[in-house]
C-alpha positions in Angstrom: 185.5 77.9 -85.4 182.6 77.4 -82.5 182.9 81.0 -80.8 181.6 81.3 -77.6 177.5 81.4 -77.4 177.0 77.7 -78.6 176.9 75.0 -77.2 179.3 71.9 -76.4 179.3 68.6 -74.4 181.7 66.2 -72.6 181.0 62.3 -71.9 181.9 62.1 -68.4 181.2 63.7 -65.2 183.7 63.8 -63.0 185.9 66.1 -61.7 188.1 66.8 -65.5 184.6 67.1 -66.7 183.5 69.6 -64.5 186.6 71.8 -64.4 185.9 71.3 -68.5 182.8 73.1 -68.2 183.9 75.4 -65.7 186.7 76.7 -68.2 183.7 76.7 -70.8 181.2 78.6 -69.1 184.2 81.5 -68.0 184.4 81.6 -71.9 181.0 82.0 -72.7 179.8 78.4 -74.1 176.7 76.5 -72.7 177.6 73.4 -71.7 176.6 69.5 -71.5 177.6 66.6 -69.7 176.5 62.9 -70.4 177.5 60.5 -67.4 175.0 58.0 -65.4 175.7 59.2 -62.0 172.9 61.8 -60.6 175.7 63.5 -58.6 178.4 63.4 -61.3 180.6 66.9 -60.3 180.1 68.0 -63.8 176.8 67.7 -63.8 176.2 70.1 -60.9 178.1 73.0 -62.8 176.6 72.5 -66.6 174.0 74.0 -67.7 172.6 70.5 -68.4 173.3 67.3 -67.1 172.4 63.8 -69.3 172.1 60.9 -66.8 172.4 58.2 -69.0 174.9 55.0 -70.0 177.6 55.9 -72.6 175.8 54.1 -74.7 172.3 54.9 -74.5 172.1 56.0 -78.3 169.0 58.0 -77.5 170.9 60.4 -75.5 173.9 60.3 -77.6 171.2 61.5 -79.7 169.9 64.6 -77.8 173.3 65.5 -77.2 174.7 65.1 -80.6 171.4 67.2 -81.7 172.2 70.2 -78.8 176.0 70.3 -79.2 177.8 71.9 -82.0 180.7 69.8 -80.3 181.4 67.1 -77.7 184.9 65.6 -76.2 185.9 63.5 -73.2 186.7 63.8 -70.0 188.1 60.0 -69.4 189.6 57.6 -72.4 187.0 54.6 -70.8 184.0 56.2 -73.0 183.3 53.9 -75.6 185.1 54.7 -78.8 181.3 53.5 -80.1 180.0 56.6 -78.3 182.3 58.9 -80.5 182.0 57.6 -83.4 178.0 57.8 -83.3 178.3 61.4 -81.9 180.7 62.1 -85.0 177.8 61.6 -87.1 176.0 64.4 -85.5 178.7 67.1 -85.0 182.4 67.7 -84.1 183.8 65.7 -81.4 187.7 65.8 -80.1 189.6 63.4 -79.6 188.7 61.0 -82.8 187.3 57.9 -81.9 190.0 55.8 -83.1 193.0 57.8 -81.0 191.0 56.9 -78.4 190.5 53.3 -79.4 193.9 53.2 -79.1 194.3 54.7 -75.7 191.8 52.9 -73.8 193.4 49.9 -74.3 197.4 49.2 -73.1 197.3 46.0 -75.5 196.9 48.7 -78.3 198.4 51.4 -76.6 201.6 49.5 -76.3 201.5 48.2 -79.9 201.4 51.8 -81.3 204.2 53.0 -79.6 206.4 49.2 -80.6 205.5 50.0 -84.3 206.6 53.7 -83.8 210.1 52.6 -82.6 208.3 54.9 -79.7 210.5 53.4 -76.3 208.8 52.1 -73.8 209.0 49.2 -71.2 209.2 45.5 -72.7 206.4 43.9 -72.3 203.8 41.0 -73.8 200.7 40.5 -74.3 198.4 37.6 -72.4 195.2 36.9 -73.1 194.6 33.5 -72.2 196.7 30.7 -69.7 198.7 29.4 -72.3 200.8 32.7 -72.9 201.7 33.4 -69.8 205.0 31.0 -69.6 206.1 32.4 -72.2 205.9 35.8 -72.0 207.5 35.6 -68.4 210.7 34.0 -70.6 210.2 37.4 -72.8 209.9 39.8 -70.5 211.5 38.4 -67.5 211.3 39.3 -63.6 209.9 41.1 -61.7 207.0 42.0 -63.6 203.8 43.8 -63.8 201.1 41.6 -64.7 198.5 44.7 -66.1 194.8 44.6 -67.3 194.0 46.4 -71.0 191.6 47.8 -69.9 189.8 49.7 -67.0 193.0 50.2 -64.5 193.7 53.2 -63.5 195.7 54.7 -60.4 197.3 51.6 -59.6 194.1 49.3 -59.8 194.3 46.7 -62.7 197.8 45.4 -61.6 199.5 42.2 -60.8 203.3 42.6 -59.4 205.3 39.2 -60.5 208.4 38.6 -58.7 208.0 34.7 -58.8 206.9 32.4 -61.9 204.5 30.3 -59.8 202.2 33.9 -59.2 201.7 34.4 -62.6 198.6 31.8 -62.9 196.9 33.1 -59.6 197.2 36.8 -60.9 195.9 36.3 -64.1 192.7 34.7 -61.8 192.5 37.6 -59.8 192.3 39.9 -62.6 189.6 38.0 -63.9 191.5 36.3 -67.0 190.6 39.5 -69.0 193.1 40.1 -71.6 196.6 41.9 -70.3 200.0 43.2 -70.3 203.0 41.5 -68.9 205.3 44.1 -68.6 208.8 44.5 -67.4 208.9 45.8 -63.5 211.4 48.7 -63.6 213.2 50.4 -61.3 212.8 54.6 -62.0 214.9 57.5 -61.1 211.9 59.9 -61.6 208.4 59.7 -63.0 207.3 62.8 -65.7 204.6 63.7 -67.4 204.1 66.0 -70.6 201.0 67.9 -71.2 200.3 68.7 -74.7 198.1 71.1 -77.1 197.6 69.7 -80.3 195.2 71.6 -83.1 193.9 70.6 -86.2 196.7 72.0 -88.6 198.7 69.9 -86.6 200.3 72.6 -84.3 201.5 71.5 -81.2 202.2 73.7 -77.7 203.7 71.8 -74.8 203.2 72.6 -70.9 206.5 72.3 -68.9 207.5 68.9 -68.0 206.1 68.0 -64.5 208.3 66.2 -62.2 205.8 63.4 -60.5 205.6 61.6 -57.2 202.8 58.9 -56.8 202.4 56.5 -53.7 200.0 53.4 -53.9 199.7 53.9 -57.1 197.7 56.9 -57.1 199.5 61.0 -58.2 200.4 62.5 -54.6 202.4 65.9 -55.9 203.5 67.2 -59.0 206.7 69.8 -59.2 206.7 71.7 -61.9 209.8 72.5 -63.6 210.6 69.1 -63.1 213.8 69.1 -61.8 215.6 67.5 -64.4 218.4 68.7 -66.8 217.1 71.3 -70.0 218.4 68.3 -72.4 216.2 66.0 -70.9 212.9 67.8 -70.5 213.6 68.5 -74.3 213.6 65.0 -75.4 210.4 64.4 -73.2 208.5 67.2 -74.9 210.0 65.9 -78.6 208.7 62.6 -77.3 205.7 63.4 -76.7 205.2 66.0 -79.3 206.0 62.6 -81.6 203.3 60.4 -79.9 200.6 62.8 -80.7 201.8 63.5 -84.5 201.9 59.3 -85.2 198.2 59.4 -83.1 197.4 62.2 -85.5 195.9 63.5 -82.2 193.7 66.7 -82.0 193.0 68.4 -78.1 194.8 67.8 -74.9 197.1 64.8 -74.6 199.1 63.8 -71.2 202.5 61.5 -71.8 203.5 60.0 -68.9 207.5 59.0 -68.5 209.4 56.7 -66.5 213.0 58.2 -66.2 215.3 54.6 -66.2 218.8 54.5 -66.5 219.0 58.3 -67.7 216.7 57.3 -70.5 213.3 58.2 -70.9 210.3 55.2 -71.6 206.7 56.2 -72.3 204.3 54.8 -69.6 200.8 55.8 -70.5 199.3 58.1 -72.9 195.7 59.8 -72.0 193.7 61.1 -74.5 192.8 64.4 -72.1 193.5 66.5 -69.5 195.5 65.3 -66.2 196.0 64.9 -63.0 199.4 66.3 -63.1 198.6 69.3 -65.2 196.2 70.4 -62.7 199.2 72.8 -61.6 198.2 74.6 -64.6 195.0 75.8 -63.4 197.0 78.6 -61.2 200.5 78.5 -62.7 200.3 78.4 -66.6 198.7 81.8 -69.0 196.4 79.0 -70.0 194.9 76.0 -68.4 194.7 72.6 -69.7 191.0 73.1 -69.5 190.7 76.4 -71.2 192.7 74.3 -73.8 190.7 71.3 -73.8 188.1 73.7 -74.9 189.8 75.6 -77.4 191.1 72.6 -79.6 187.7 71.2 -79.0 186.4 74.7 -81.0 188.5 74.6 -83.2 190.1 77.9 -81.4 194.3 78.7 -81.4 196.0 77.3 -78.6 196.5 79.4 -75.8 200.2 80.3 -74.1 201.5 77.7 -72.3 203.9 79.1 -70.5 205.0 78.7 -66.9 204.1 81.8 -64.8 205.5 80.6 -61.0 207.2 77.7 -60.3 204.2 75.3 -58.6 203.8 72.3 -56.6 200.6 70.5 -57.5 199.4 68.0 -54.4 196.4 66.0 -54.5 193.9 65.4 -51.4 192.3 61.8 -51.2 188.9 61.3 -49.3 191.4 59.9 -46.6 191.5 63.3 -45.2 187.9 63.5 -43.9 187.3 61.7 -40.8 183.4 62.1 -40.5 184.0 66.2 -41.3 185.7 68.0 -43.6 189.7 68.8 -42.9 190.7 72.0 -41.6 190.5 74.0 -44.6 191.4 77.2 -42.6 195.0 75.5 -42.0 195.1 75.8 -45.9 193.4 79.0 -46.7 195.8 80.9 -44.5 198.6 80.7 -46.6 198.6 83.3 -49.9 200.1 81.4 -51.9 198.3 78.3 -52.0 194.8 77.9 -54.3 192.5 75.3 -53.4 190.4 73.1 -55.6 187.4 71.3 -54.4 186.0 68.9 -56.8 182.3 68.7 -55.1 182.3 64.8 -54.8 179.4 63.8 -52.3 181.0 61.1 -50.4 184.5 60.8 -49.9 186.3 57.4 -49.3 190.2 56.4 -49.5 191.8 57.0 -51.9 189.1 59.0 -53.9 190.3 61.9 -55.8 188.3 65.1 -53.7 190.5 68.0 -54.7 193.5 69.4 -54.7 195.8 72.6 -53.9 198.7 74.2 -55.9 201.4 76.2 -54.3 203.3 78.7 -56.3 206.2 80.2 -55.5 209.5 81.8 -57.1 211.7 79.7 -55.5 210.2 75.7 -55.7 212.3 74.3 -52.7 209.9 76.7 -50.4 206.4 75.8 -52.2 207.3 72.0 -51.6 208.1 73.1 -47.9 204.6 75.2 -47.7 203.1 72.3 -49.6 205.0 69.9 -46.6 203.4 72.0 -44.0 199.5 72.1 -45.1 199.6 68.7 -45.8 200.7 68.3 -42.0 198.4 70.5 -40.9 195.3 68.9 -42.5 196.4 65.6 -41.2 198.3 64.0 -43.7 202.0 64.1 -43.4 202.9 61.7 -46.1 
């Protein structure tokens, strides 16, 4: 075990690195972020901040000498990076889990050889694969990068053969995913604990509602029948024994005919098990750290229904929003993330409403939003 006193380290400095540390420090660990950005939000609350490339090797080197153990905050670090810091003390996730995760082309591969369900789909990586893995898949379609997407960026949507070419263009004919465009009852996520004996604890299922591509709220129970949050929990709890995954690990589910498909997996904690952070004996952070130390996992269970809603830099016209119109309520918490410059659709924080009965958080949740100028 790495007990509280030492010090650990997370590549990445945004706002899942900084809560990170924030859930470190409360427990006692110094702590050290690695990112390039002078203002990273992690770097403001660690106790040192690395402003360096992912793969400068000479600070992978003074972290990998300072740390007794490092992690992630995002699955774009460079697997490289891992692997390097492996050599100079414990790191969480393994480097190839995230290999594997970082990139759809593999991530989609894994769960196909896994008998794991998820959306059909093809892979493109050059002109001359594109007609026919249209004939494979079919339309409409999602014409996705590999790599680097995220919150809707990264995507084509194919309804017509002849956009196909012009997509993969505008994409910047990187390698990518033609997958099958599908239309969803619900969206869910499952956040996940797993340890290094192979233990696994599972958050409740969280019932999610994105628009342009990006999270907007997160309900949590999901709403959903007890049979089917227990197949999404056994799903996921099956994607992180075949990744032979150790720390936090978000599934994320498209719900499709009554049957659930894996989405994404991220190799971390996420957006929509921010509700955690208020709602849950232990957050996803406080477990982030604990796997990462080698620690037991902490109780994961729900302690007030919650409804988890984001807030994008949209809100701040020139000032900050009202935050009094928030504030006055008890029973939401609010989360700033300490970004310096908020534009659309940038993460900046986020609130969580709790409340015994889930029909009147999402109507409090309904009524800050309104009052802070986004009605949604």
């Amino acid at each position: 075990m790495i007990l509280p006193g030492e010090t650990i380290g997370v590549l990445g400095g945004g706002q899942l690195g900084r809560m990170f540390c924030e859930a470190a420090r409360t427990l006692g660990y110094q702590t050290v972020v690695l990112d390039p950005d002078r203002d990273s939000p992690a770097g403001t609350v660690a106790d040192q901040h690395i402003q360096a490339d992912y793969r400068d090797e000479s600070a992978l080197l003074e972290m990998g000498g300072q740390c007794a153990a490092v992690t992630v905050e995002f699955e774009n670090v460079p697997a490289e990076s891992m692997r390097y810091l492996s050599r100079l003390c414990h790191v969480r996730p393994g480097p190839d889990a995230l290999k594997i995760c970082r990139d759809r082309i593999r991530e989609k591969t894994f769960l196909q050889d896994h008998d794991l369900p998820t959306a059909p789909f093809m892979t493109v990586v050059n002109e001359n694969q594109l007609e026919g893995a249209v004939k494979a898949v079919g339309l409409p379609a999602l014409l996705k990068t590999a790599t680097g997407g995220y919150d809707g960026k990264g995507q084509q949507l194919i309804t017509e053969e002849a956009q196909l070419e012009l997509a993969f263009t505008e994409l910047g004919h990187v390698p990518c995913v033609l997958e099958r465009y599908l239309e969803l009852s619900l969206e869910l996520s499952v956040v996940l604990a797993r340890s290094s004996d192979g233990i696994t604890r599972c958050y409740p299922v969280a019932e999610n509602c994105h628009k342009g591509g990006i999270l907007d709220t997160s309900v949590v129970p999901a709403r959903i029948s007890a049979t089917l949050s227990m197949q999404a929990t056994q799903l996921a709890t099956k994607v992180a024994d075949h990744l032979e995954f150790i720390g936090v690990l978000a599934v994320e589910f498209f719900l499709v005919d009554g049957s659930l498909l894996i989405n994404e997996i991220a190799p971390r904690p996420h957006n929509s098990g921010h509700f955690t952070l208020n709602a849950t004996v232990t957050s996803q952070f406080e477990q982030q750290v604990r796997m990462l130390c080698e620690l037991p996992a902490g109780d994961t269970s729900l302690l007030s229904p919650v409804v988890m809603n984001n807030l994008l830099g949209d809100l701040w016209n020139d000032a900050p929003p009202p935050w009094e119109r928030l504030l006055k309520h008890p029973e939401a918490k609010l989360h700033l993330y300490g970004k310096r410059e908020a534009r659309p659709g940038r993460k900046m924080g986020h609130f969580n409403v709790l409340h015994p009965d889930i029909g009147r958080a999402l109507l409090i949740s309904k009524e800050i939003r309104t009052a802070l100028g986004n009605a949604g």
